[in-house]
Structures are given as structure tokens and as C-alpha cells.
PAMARTI-453435 format. One record per atom (N, C-alpha, C): residue number from 0; residue in three letters; chain; atom name; x, y, z. Coordinates in pm, 1 decimal. Each point is the difference from the previous one (the first is absolute). Example, Ala and Ser with C-alpha at 12.3 -4.5 7.8 and 13.67 -1.06 7.14 Angstrom:
<rs>
<r pos="0" code="ALA" unit="A" site="N" c1="1319.0" c2="-569.0" c3="780.0"/>
<r pos="0" code="ALA" unit="A" site="CA" c1="-89.0" c2="119.0" c3="0.0"/>
<r pos="0" code="ALA" unit="A" site="C" c1="90.0" c2="120.0" c3="0.0"/>
<r pos="1" code="SER" unit="A" site="N" c1="-35.0" c2="105.0" c3="-72.0"/>
<r pos="1" code="SER" unit="A" site="CA" c1="82.0" c2="119.0" c3="6.0"/>
<r pos="1" code="SER" unit="A" site="C" c1="-77.0" c2="109.0" c3="73.0"/>
</rs>
This chain:
<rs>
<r pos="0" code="UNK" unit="A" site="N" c1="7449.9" c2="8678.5" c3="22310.1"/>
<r pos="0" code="UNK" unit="A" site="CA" c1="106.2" c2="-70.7" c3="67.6"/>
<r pos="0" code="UNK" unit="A" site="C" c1="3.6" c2="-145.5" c3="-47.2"/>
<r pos="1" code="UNK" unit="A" site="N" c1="99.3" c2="-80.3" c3="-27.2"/>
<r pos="1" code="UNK" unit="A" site="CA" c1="33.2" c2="-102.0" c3="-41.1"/>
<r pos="1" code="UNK" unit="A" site="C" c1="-65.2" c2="-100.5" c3="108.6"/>
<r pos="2" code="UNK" unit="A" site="N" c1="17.7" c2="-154.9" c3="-5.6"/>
<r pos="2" code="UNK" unit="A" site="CA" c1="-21.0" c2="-43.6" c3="93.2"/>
<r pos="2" code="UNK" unit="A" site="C" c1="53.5" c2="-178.6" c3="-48.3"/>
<r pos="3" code="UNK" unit="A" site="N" c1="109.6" c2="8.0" c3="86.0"/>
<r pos="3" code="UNK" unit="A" site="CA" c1="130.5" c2="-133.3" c3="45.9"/>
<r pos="3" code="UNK" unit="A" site="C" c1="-160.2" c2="-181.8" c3="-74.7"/>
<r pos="4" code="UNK" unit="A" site="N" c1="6.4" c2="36.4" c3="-82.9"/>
<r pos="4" code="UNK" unit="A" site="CA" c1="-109.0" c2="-147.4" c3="-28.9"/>
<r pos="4" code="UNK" unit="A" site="C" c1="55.7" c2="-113.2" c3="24.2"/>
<r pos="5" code="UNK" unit="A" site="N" c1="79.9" c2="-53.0" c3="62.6"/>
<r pos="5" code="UNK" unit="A" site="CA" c1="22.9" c2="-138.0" c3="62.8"/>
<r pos="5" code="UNK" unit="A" site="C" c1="89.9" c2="12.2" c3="40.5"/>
<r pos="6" code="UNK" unit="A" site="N" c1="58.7" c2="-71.8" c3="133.7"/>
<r pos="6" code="UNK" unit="A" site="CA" c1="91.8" c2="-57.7" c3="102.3"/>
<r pos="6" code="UNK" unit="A" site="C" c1="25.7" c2="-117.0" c3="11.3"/>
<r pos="7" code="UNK" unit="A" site="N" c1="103.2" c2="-57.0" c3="-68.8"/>
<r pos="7" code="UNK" unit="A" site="CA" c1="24.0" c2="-184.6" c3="39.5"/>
<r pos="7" code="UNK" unit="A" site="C" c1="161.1" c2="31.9" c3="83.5"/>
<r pos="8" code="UNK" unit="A" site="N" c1="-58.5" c2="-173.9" c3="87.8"/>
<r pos="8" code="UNK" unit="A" site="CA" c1="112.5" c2="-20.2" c3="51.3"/>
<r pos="8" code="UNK" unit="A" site="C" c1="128.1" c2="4.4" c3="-97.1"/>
<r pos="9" code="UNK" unit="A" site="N" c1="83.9" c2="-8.7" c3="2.5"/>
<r pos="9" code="UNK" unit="A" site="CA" c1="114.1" c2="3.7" c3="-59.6"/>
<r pos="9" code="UNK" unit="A" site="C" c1="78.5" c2="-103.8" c3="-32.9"/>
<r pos="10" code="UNK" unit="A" site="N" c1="-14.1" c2="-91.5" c3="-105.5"/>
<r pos="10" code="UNK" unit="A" site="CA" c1="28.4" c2="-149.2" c3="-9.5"/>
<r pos="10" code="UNK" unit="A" site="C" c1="186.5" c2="-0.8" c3="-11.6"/>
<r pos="11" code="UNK" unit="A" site="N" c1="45.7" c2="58.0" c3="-52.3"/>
<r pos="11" code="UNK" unit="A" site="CA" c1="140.4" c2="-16.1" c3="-31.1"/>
<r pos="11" code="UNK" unit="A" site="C" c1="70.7" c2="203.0" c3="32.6"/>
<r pos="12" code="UNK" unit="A" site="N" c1="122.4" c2="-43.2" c3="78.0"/>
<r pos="12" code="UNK" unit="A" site="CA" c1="73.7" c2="118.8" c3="15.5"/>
<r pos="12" code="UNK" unit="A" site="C" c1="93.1" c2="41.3" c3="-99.0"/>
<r pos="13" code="UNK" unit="A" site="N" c1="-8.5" c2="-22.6" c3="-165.6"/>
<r pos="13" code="UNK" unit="A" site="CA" c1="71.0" c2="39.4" c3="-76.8"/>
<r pos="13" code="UNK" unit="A" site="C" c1="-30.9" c2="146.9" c3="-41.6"/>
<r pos="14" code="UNK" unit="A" site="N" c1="-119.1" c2="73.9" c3="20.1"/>
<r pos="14" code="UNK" unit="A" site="CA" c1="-42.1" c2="110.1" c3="-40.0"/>
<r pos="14" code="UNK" unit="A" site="C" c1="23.7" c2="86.3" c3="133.8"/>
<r pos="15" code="UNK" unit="A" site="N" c1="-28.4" c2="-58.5" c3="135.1"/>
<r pos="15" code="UNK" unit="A" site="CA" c1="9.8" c2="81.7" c3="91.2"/>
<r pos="15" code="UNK" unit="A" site="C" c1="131.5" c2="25.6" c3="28.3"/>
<r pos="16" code="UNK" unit="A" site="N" c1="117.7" c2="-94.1" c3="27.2"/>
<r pos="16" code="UNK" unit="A" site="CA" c1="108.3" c2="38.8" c3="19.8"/>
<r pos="16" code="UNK" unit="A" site="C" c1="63.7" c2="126.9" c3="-61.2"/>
<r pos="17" code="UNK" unit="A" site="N" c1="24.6" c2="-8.5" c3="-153.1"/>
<r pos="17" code="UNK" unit="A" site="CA" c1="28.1" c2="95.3" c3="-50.3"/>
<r pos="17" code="UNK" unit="A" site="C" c1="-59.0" c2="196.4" c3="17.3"/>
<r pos="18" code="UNK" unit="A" site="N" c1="-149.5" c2="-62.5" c3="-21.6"/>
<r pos="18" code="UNK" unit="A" site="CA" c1="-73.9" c2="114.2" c3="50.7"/>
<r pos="18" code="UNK" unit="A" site="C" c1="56.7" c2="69.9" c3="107.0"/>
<r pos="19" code="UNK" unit="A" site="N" c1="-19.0" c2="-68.3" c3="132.1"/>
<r pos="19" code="UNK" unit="A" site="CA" c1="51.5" c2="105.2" c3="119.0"/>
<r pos="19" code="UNK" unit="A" site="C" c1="153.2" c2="29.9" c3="-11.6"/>
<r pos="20" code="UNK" unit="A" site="N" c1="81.8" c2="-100.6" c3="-22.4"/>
<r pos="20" code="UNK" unit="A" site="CA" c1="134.0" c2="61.8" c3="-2.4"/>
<r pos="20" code="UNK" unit="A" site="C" c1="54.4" c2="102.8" c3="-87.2"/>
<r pos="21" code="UNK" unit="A" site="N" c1="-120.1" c2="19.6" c3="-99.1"/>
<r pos="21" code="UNK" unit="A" site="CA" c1="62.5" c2="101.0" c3="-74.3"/>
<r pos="21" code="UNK" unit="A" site="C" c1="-86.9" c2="170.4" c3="79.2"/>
<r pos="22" code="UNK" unit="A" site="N" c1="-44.9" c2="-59.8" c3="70.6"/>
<r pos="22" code="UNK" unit="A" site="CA" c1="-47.3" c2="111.4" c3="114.8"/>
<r pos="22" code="UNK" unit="A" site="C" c1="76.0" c2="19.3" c3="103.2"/>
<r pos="23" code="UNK" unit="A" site="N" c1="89.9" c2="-106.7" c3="36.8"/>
<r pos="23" code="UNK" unit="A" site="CA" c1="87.7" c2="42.8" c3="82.9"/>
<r pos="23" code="UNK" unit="A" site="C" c1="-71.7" c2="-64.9" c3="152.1"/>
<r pos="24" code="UNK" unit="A" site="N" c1="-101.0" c2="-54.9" c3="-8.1"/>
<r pos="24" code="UNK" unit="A" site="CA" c1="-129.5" c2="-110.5" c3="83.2"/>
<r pos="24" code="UNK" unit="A" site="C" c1="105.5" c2="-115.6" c3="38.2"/>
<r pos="25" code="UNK" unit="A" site="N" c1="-9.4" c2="-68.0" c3="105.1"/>
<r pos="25" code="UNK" unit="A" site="CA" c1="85.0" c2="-101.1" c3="65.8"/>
<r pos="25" code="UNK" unit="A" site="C" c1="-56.0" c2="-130.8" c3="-76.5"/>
<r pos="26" code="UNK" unit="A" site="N" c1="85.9" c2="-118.7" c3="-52.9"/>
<r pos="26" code="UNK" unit="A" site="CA" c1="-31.7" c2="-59.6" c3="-45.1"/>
<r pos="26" code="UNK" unit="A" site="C" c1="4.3" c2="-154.7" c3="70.2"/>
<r pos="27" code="UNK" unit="A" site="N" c1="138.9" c2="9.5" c3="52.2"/>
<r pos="27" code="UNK" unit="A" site="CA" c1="19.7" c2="-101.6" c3="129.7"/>
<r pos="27" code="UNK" unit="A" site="C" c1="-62.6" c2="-110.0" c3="57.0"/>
<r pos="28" code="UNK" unit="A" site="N" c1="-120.2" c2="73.0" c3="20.8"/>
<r pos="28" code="UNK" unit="A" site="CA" c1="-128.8" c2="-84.5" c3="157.3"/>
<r pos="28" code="UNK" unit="A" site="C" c1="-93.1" c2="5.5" c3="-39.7"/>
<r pos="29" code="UNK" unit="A" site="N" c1="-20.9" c2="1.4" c3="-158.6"/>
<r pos="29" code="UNK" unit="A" site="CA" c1="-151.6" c2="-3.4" c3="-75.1"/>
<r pos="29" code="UNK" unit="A" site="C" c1="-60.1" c2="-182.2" c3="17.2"/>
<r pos="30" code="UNK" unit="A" site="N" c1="104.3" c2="-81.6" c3="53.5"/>
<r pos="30" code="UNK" unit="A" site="CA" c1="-30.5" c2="-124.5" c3="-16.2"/>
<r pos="30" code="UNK" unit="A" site="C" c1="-53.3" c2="-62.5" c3="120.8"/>
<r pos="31" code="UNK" unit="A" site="N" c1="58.7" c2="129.3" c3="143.6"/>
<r pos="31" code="UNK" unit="A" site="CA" c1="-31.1" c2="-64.6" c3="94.0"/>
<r pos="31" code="UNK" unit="A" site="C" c1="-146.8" c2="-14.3" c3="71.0"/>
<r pos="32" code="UNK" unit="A" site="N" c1="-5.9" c2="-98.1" c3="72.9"/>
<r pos="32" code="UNK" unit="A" site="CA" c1="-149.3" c2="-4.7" c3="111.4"/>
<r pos="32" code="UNK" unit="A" site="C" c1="-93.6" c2="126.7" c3="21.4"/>
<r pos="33" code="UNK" unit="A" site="N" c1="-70.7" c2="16.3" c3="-45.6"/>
<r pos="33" code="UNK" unit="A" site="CA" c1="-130.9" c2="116.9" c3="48.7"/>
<r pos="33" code="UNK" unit="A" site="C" c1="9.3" c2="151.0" c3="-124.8"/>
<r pos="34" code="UNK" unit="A" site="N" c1="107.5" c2="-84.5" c3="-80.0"/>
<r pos="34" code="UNK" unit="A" site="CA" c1="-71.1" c2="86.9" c3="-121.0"/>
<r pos="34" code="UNK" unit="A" site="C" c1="-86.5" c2="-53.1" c3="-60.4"/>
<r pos="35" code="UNK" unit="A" site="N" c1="-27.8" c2="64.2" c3="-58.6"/>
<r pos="35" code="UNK" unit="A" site="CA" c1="-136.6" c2="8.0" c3="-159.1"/>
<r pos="35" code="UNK" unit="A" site="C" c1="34.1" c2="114.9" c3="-91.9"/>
<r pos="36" code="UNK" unit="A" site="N" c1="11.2" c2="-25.8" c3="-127.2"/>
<r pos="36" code="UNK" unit="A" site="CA" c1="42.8" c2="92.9" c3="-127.8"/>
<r pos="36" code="UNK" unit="A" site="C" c1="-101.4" c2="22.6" c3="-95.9"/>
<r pos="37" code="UNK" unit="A" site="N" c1="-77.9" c2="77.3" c3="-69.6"/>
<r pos="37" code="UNK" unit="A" site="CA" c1="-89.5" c2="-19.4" c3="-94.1"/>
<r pos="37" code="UNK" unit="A" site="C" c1="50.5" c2="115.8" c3="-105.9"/>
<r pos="38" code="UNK" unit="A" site="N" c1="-62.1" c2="-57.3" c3="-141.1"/>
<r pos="38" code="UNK" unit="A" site="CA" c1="-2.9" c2="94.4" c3="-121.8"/>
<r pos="38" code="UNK" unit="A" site="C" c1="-142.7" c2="10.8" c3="-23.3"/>
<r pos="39" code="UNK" unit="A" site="N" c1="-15.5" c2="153.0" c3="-16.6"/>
<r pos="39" code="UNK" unit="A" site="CA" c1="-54.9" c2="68.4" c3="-34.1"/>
<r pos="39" code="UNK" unit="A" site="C" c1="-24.7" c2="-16.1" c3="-155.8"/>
<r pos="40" code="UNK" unit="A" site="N" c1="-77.9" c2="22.7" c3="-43.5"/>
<r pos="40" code="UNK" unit="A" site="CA" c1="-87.1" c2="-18.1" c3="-164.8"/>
<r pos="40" code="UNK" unit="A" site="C" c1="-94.8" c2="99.9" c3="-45.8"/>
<r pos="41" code="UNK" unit="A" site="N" c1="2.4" c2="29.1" c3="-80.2"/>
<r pos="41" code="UNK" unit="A" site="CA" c1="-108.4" c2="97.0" c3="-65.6"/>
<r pos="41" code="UNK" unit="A" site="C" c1="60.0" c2="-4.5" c3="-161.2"/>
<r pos="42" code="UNK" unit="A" site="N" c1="-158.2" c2="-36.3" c3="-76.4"/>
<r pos="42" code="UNK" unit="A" site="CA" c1="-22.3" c2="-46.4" c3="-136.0"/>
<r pos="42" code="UNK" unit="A" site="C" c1="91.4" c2="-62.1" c3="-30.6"/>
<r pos="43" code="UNK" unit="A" site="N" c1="-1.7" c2="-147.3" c3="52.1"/>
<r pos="43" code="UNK" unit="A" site="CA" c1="55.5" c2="-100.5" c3="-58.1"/>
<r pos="43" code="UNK" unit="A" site="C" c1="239.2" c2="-5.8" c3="22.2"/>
<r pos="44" code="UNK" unit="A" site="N" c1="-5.2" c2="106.8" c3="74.7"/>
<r pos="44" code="UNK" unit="A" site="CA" c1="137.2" c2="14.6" c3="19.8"/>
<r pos="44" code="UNK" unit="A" site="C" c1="40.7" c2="14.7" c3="113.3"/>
<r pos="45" code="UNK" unit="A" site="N" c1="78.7" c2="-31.3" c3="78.8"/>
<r pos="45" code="UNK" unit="A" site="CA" c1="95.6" c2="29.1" c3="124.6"/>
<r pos="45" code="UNK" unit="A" site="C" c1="21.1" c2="135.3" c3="44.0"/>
<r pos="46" code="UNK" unit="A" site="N" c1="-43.1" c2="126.1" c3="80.4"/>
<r pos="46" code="UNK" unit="A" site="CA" c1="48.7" c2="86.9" c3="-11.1"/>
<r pos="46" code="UNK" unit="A" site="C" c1="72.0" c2="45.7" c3="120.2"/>
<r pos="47" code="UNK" unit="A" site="N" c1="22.4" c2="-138.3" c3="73.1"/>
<r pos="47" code="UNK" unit="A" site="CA" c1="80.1" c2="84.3" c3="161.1"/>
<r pos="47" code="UNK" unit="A" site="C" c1="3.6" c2="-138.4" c3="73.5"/>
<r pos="48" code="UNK" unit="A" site="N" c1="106.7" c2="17.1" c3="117.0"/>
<r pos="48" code="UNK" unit="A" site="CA" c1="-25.9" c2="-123.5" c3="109.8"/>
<r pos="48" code="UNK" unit="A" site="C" c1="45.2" c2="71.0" c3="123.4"/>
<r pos="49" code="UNK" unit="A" site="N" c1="-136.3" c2="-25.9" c3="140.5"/>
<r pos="49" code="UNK" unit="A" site="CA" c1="15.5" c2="6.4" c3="117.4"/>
<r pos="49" code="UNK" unit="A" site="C" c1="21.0" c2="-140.0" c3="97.4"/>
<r pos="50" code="UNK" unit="A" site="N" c1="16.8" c2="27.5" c3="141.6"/>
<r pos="50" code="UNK" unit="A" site="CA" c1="-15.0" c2="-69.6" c3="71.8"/>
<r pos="50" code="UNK" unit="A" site="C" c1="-18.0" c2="31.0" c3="155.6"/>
<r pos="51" code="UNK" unit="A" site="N" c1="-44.1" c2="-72.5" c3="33.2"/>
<r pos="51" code="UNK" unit="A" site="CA" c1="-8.3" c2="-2.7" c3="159.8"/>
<r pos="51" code="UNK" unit="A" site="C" c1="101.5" c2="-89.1" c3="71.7"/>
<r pos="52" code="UNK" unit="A" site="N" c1="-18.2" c2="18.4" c3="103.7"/>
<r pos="52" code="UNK" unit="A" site="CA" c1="95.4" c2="-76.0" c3="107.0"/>
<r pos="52" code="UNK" unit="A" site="C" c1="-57.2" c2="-19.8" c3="161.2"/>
<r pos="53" code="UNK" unit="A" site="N" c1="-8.4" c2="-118.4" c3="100.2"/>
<r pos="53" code="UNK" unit="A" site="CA" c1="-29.4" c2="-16.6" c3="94.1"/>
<r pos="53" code="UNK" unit="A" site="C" c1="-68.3" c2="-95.2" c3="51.9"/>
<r pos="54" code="UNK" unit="A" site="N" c1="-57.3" c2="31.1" c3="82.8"/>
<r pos="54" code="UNK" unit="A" site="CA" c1="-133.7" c2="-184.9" c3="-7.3"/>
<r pos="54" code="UNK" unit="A" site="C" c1="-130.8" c2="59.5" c3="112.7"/>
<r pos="55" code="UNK" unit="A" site="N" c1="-60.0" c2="-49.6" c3="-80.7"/>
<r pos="55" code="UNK" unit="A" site="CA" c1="-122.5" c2="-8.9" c3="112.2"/>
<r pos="55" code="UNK" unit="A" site="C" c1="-70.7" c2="145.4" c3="-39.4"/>
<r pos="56" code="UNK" unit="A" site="N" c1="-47.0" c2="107.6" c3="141.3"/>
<r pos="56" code="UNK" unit="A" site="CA" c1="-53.2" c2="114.4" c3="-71.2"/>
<r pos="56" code="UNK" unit="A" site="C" c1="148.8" c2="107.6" c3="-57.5"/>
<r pos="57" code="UNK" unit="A" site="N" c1="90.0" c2="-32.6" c3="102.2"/>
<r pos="57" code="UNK" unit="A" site="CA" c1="102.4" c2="94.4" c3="-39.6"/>
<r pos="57" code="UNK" unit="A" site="C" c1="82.8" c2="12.2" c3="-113.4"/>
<r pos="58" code="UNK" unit="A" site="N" c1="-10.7" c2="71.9" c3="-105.8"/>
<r pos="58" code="UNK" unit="A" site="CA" c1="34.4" c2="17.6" c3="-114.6"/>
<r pos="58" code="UNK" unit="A" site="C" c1="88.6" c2="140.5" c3="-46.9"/>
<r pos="59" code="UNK" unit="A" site="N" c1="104.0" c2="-42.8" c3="-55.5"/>
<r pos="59" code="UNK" unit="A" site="CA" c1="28.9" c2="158.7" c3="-61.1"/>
<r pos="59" code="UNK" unit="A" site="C" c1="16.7" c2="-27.5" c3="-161.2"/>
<r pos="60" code="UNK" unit="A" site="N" c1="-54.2" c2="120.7" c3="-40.2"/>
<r pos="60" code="UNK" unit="A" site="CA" c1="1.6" c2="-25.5" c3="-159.4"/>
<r pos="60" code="UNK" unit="A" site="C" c1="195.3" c2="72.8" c3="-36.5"/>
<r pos="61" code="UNK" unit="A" site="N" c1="15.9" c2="-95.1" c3="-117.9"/>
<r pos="61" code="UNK" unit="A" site="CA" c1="97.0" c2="35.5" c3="-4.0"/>
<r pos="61" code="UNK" unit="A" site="C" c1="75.5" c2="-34.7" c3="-161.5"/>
<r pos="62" code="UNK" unit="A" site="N" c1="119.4" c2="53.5" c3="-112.5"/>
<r pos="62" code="UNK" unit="A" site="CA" c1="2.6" c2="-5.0" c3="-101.3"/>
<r pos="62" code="UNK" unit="A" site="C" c1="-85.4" c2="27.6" c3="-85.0"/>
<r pos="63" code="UNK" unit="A" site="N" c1="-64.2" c2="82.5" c3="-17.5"/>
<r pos="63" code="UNK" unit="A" site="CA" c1="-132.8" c2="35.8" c3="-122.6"/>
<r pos="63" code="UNK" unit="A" site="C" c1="112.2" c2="66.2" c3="-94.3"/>
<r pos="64" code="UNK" unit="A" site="N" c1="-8.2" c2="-63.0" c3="-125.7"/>
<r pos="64" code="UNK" unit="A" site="CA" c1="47.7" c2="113.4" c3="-127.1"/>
<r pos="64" code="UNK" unit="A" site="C" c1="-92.0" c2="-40.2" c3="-118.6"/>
<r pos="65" code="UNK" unit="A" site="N" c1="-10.3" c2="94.1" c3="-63.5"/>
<r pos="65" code="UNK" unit="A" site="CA" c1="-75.4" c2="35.0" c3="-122.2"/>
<r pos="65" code="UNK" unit="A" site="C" c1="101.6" c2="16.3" c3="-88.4"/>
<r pos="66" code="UNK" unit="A" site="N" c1="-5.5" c2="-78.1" c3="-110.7"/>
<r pos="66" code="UNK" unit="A" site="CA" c1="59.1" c2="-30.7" c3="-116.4"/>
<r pos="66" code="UNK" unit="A" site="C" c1="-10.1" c2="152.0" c3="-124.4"/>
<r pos="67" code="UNK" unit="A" site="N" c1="12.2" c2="75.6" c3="-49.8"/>
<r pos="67" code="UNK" unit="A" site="CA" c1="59.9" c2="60.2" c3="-129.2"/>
<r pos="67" code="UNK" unit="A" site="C" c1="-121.8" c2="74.5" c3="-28.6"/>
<r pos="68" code="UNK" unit="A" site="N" c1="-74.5" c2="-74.4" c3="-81.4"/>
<r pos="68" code="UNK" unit="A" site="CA" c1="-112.9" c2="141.4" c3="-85.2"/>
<r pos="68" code="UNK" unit="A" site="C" c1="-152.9" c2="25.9" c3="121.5"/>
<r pos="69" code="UNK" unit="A" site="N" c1="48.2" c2="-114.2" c3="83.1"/>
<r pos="69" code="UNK" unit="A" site="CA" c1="-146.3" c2="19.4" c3="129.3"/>
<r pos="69" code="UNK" unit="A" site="C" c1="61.7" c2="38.6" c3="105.5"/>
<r pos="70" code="UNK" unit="A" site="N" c1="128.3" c2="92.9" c3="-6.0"/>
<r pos="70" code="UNK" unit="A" site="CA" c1="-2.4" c2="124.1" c3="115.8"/>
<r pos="70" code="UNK" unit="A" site="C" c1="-36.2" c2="130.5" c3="-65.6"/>
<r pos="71" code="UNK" unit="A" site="N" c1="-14.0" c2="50.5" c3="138.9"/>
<r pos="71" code="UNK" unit="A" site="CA" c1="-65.0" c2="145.2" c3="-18.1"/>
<r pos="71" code="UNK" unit="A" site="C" c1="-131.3" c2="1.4" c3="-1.0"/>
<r pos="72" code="UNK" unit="A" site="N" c1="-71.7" c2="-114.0" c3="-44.2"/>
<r pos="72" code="UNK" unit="A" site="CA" c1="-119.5" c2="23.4" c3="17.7"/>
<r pos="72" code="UNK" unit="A" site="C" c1="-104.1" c2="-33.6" c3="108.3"/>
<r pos="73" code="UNK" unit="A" site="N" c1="62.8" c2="-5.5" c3="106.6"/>
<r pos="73" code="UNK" unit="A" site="CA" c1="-50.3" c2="-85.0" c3="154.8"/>
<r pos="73" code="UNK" unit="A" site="C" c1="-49.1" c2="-87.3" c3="5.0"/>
<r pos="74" code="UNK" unit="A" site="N" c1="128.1" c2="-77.7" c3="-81.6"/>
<r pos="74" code="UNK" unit="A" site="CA" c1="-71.4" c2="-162.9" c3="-9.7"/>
<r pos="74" code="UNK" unit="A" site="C" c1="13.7" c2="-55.6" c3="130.9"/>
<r pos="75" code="UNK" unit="A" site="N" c1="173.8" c2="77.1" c3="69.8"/>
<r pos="75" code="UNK" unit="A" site="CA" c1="35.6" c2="-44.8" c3="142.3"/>
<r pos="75" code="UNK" unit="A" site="C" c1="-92.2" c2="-20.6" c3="84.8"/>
<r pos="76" code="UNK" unit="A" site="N" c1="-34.7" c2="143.1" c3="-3.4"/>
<r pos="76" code="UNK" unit="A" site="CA" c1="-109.5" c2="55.0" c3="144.5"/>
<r pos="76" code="UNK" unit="A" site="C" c1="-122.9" c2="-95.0" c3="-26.4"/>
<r pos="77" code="UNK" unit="A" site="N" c1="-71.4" c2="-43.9" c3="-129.3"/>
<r pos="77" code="UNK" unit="A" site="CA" c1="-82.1" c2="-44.1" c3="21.6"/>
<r pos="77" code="UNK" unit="A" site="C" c1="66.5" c2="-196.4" c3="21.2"/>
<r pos="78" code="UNK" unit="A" site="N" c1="94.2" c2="-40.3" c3="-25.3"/>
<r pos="78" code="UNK" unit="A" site="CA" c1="49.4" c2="-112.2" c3="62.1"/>
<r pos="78" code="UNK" unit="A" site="C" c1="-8.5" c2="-83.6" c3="154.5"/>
<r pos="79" code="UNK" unit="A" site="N" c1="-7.1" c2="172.9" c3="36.0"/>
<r pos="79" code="UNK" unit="A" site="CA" c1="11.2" c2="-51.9" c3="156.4"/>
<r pos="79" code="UNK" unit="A" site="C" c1="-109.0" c2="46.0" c3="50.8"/>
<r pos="80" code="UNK" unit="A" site="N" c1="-88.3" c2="60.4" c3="-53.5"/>
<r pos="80" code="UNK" unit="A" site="CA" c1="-112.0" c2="43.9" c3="52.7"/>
<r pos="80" code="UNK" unit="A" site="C" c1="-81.8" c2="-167.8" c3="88.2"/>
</rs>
């Protein structure tokens, strides 16, 4: 099984925007209060971006997509693990 080798915050929304909307993912309220967005990495490349939403303990995860040659291989499932 593969395994997601780094998570950074997400410095600029030029990669994420596109990403989810071409998923059909709401793009709208990615800017507002009590989000957080991160890309996903493995060997040196970008291969997905999730996020959460909420404050404090209450959280819902929300927008995860996996980019092109790193689906299918449960890169997802192990994203959110």
C-alpha cells in the first residue's frame, strides 16, 4: 500500500480551485472563517487536496480529490485515514 508522504498547508489557491471544480466540489467558501485546505504530496509532487471545516473539536472533513495517475490506488482512503 502506498503511503500520502507529506501534507502542507496550502500556500496559494491556484491549484486547488481548479482541482475541485473540475470535480464539480464547491468552490465559493474555500476562503471563508474555519476552513483549512491542504495538498497532499508524495515523491516530490502534488497528488490531491483536502480540507476540513469548523472550529474547536467540531470538524467535518470535507473536498478531498486526488489528482490523475494517484487514483485508484487508495491514495484517498489513506488521506483521511
Amino acid at each position: 500500500m502506498r503511503t500520502v508522504a507529506g501534507v502542507d498547508y496550502l500556500a496559494s489557491l491556484e491549484e486547488l480551485v481548479p482541482a475541485l471544480a473540475a470535480e464539480g466540489l464547491p468552490v465559493d467558501d474555500i476562503e471563508d472563517d474555519g476552513r483549512a485546505f491542504f495538498a497532499f504530496h508524495h515523491a516530490g509532487r502534488c497528488i490531491g487536496f483536502g480540507g476540513i471545516e469548523g472550529d474547536g473539536r467540531d470538524r467535518i472533513l470535507r473536498s478531498v480529490v486526488i489528482l490523475g495517475a494517484a487514483r485508484g490506488q487508495g491514495t484517498g482512503r489513506e488521506a483521511v485515514a
